[in-house]
C-alpha positions as CSV (number, residue, x, y, z in Angstrom):
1,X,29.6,-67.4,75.0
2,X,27.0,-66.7,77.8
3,X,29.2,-66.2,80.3
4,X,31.5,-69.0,79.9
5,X,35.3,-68.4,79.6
6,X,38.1,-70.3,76.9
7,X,38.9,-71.7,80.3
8,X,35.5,-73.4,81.1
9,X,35.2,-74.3,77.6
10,X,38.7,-76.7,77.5
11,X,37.5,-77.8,81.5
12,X,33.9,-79.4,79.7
13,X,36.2,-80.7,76.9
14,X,38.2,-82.5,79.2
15,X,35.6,-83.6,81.1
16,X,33.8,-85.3,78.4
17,X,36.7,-87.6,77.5
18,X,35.8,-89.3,81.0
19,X,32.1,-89.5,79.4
20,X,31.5,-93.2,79.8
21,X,33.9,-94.5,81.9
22,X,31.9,-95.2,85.1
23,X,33.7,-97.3,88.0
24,X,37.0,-96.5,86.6
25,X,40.1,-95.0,87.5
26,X,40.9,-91.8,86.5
27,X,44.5,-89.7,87.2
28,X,44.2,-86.4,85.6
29,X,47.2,-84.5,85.5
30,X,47.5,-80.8,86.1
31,X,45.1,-78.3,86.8
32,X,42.4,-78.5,83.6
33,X,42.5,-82.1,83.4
34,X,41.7,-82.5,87.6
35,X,39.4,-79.7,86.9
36,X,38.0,-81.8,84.3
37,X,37.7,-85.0,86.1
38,X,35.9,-83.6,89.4
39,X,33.4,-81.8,87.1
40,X,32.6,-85.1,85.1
41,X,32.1,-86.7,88.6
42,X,29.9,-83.5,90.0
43,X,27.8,-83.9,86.7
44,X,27.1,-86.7,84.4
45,X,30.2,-90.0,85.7
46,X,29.1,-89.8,89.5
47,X,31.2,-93.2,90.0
48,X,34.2,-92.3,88.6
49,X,36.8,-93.1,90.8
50,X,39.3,-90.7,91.9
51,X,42.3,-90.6,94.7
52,X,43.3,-88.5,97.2
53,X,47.2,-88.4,95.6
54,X,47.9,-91.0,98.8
55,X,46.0,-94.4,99.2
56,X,42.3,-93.3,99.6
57,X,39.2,-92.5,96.7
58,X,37.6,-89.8,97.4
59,X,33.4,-90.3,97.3
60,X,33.5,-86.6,96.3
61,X,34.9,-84.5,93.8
62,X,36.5,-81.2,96.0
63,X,37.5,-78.2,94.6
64,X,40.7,-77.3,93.4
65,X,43.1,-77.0,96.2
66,X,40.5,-77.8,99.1
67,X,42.1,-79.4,102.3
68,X,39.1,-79.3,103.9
69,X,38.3,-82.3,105.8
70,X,34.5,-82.0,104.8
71,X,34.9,-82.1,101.6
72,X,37.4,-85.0,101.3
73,X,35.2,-87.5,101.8
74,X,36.9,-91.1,101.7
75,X,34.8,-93.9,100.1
76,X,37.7,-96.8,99.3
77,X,41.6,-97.8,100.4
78,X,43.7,-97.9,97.0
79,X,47.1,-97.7,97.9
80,X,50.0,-97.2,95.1
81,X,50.9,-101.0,94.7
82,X,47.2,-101.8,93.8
83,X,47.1,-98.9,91.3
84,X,49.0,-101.2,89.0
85,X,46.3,-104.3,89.1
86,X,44.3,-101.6,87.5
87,X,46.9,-100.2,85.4
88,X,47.4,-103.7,83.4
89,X,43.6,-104.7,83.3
90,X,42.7,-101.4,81.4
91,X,40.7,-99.9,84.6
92,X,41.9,-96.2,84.2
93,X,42.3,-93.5,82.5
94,X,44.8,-91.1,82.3
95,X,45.3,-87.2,80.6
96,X,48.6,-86.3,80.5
97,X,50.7,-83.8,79.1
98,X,52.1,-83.4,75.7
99,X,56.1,-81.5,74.8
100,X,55.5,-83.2,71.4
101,X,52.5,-85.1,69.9
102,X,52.4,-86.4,66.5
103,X,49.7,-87.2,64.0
104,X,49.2,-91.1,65.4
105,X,49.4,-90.0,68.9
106,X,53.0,-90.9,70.0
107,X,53.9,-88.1,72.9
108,X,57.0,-86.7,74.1
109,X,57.6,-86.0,77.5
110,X,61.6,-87.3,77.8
111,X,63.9,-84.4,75.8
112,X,63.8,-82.0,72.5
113,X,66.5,-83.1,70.1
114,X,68.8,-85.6,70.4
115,X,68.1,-88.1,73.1
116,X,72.1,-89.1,73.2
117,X,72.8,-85.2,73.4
118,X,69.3,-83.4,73.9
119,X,69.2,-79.6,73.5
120,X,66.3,-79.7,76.4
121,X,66.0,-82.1,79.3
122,X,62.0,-82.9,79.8
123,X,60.4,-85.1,82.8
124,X,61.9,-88.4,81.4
125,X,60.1,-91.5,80.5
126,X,57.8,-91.5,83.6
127,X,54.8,-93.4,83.9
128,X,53.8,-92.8,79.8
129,X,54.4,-95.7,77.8
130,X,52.9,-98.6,80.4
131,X,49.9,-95.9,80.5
132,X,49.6,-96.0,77.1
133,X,49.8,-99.8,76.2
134,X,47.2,-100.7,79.1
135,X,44.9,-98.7,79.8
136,X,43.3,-95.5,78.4
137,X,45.1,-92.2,77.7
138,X,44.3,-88.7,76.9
139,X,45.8,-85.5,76.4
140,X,45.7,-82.0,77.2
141,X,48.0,-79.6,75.9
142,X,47.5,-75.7,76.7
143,X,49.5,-74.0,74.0
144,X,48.6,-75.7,70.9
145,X,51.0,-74.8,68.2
146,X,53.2,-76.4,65.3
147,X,56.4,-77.2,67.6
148,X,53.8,-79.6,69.7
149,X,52.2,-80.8,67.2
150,X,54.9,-82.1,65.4
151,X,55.3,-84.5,61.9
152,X,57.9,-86.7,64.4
153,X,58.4,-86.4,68.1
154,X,61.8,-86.8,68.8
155,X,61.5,-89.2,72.0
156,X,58.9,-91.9,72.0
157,X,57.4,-91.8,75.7
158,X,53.7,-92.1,75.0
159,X,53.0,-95.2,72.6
160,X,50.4,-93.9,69.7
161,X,48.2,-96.2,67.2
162,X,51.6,-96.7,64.4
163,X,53.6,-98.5,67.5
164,X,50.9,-99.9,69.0
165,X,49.4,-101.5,65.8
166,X,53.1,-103.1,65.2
167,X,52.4,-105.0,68.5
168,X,49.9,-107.2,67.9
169,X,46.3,-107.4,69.0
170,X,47.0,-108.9,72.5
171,X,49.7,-106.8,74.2
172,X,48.3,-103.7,73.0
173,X,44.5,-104.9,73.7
174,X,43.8,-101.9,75.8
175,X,45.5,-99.4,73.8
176,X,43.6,-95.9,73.6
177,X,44.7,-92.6,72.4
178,X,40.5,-91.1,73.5
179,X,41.2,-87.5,72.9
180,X,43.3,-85.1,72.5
181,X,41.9,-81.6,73.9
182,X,43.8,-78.2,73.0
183,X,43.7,-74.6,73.8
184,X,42.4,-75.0,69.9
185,X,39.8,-77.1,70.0
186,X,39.7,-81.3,70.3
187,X,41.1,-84.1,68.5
188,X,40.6,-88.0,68.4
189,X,42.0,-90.7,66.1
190,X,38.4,-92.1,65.3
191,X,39.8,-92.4,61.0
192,X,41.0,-95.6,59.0
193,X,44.6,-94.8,59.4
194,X,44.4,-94.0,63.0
195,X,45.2,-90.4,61.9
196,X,44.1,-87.2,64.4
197,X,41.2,-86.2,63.2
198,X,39.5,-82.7,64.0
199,X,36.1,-83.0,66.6
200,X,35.8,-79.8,67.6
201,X,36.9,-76.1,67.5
202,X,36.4,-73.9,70.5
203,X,34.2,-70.8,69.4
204,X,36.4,-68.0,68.4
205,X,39.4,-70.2,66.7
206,X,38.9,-71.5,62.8
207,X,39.6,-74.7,61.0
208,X,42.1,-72.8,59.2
209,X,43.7,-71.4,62.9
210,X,44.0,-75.2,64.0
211,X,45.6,-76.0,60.9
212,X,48.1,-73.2,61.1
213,X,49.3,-74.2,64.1
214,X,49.8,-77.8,63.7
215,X,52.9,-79.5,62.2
216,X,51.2,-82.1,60.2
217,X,48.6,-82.6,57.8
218,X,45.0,-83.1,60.2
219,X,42.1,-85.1,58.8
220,X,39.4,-82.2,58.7
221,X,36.0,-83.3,58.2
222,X,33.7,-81.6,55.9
223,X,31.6,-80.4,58.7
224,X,33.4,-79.0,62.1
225,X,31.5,-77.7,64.7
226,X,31.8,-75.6,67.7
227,X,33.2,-77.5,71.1
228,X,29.8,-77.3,73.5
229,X,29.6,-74.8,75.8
230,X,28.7,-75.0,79.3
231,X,25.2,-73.9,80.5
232,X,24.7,-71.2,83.3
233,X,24.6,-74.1,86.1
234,X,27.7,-75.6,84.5
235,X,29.3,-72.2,84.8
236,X,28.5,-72.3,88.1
237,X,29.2,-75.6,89.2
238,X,33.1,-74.9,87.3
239,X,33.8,-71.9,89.6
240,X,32.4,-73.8,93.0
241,X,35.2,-76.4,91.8
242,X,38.2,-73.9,91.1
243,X,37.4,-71.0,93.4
244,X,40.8,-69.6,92.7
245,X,40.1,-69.3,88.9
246,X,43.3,-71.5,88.5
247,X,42.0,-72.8,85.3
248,X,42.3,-69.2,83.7
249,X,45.7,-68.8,84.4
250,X,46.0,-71.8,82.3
251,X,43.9,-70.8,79.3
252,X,43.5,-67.0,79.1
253,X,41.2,-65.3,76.9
């Protein structure tokens, strides 16, 4: 894989799901997805827009971690109340987590079992089903495997394309499930029924691996290839973002 790691692989992945987007907002959540994001800014989205975590965007895209003054370059003031003018207009773009995803994209992040007596107590509602109805929404999930992937979640948090089609064309207008990216390989909903659809498989897992580890019937093209894999300077520009190697802690080989 000349050099590049599972890790760097899933980083590009996720970083190609912001492929696109230009002046937009974009909140990655957790480590490969912000690692994602600042290497899509670094690269090929230069005007991506993302935030310190307080009230400013950032004109750069620092590494992992960095509290360096230098390299937290401010370019705009976006405090949290005007995050939501963007929110509802469909000007961001979110990758969240995933307990539970099902075949049309509907996401559980709330509880496992049930939600009047759940065997597991998750994160709760959160911010996932006004992400999902206005704006665009991603996923990454690290440990891809059939009690993730599952034929019904049991908590609807994240809206996917069955709900959201039951809505009507204007409130979910900017309703977008735009990948789904696994330790596996990556996913969209690009099929007539709105179905996840296999894009990709990272090099080293099969068609038949990501079947065997999902809960539900995939559509499976008759033609899968290999997820891309970053170049030497890509390789490079990935470690000058996550010094640490944080992102192999994540994914290891």
């Amino acid at each position: 894989m000349s050099g590049a790691t599972r890790a760097h692989i899933c980083a590009v992945a996720i970083a190609e799901a912001f492929r696109g987007d230009g002046e937009m907002l974009v909140s990655p959540i957790g480590t490969l997805p912000a690692l994602g994001a600042r290497f899509a800014k670094r690269s090929f989205e230069p005007d991506l827009l993302l935030t310190d975590g307080v009230s400013q965007l950032l004109a750069s895209a620092p590494p992992l971690g960095s509290t360096d003054a230098a390299e937290l370059v401010p370019e705009g003031w976006l405090p949290y109340r005007e995050v939501f003018e963007m929110l509802w207009s469909g000007r961001r773009h979110v990758m969240m987590g995933a307990t539970q995803i099902d075949v049309f994209g509907n996401q559980n992040i709330a509880c496992i079992g049930d939600p009047k007596k759940p065997t597991v107590q998750l994160l709760g509602m959160r911010g996932a089903p006004g992400n999902t109805i206005n704006h665009p929404t991603s996923y990454w999930i690290p440990n891809h495997g059939p009690r993730v992937f599952v034929p019904d979640v049991d908590v609807v948090t994240g809206v996917g394309y069955d709900r959201a089609g039951e809505l009507g064309d204007h409130s979910a207008r900017f309703h977008e499930i735009r990948r789904v990216v696994s330790n596996l390989g990556v996913f969209d909903f690009e099929t007539p029924e709105r179905r996840m659809r296999v894009v990709s498989v990272h090099p080293g897992v099969s068609v038949d691996d990501v079947v065997g580890n999902t809960g539900f019937e995939l559509v499976v093209p008759d033609a899968v290839p290999e997820t891309r894999v970053p170049n030497a300077d890509e390789i490079a520009l990935l470690k000058t973002l996550d010094p640490d190697g944080l992102a192999a802690r994540e994914v290891p080989e």
